[in-house]
C-alpha positions as CSV (number, residue, x, y, z in Angstrom):
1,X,0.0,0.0,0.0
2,X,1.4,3.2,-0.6
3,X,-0.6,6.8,0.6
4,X,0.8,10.4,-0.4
5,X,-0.7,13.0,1.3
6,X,-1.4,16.9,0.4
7,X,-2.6,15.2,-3.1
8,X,-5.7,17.9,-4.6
9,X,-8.1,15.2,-6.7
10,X,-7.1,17.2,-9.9
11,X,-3.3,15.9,-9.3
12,X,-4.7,12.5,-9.7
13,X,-5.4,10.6,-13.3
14,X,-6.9,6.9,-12.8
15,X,-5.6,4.8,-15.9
16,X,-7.4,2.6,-18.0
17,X,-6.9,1.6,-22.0
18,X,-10.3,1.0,-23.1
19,X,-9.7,-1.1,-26.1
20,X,-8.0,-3.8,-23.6
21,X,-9.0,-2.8,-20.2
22,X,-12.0,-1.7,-18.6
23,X,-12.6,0.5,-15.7
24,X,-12.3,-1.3,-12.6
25,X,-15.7,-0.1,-11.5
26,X,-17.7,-1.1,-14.1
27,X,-17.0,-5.0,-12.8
28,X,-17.1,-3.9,-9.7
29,X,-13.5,-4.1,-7.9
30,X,-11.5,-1.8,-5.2
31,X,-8.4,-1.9,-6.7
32,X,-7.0,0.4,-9.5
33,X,-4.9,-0.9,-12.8
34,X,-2.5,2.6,-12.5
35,X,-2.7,6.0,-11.0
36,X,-0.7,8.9,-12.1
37,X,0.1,11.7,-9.6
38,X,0.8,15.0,-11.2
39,X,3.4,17.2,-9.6
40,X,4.7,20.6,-10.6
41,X,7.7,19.7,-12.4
42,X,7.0,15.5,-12.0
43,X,4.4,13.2,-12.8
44,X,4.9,9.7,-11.1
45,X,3.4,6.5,-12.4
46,X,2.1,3.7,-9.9
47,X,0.8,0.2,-11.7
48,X,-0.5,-2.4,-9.7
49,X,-0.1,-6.1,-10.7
50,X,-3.3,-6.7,-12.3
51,X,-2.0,-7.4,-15.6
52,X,-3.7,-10.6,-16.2
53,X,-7.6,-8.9,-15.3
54,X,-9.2,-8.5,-18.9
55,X,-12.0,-5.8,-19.2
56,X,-14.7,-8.4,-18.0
57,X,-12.8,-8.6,-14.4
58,X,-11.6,-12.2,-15.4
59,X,-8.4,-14.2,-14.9
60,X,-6.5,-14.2,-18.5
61,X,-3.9,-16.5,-17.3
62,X,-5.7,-18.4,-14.6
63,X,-2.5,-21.0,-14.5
64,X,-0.2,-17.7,-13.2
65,X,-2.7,-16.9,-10.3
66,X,-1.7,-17.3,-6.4
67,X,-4.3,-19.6,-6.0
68,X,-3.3,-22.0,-8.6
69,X,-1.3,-25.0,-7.4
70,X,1.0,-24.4,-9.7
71,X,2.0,-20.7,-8.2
């Protein structure tokens, strides 16, 4: 987990690629695929591992999940 503080919402840019990726909302998660914090003379980029969540919320690569017994 990782908290910043003195962020203004504005600073903050949730992201998504909509060809690929849906927002996490729309299937109903509380985690987010990347946020980008923009600072006056910065801009840093956190990605969470998600990667293998498709735009319908399910597991691409179901064999590469911590609950397989393979993991």
């Amino acid at each position: 987990m990782y908290a910043v503080s003195g962020i203004g919402q504005e600073q903050i840019q949730y992201l998504y690629a909509p060809d690929h990726l849906s927002r996490t909302y729309e299937y109903g998660v509380t985690f987010e695929r990347g946020v980008a914090i923009t600072y006056g003379d910065r801009r840093h980029v956190f990605v969470s591992g998600t990667a293998s969540i498709d735009r319908y919320g399910e597991i691409v690569h179901p064999e590469m999940s911590s609950n397989s017994p393979a993991a």
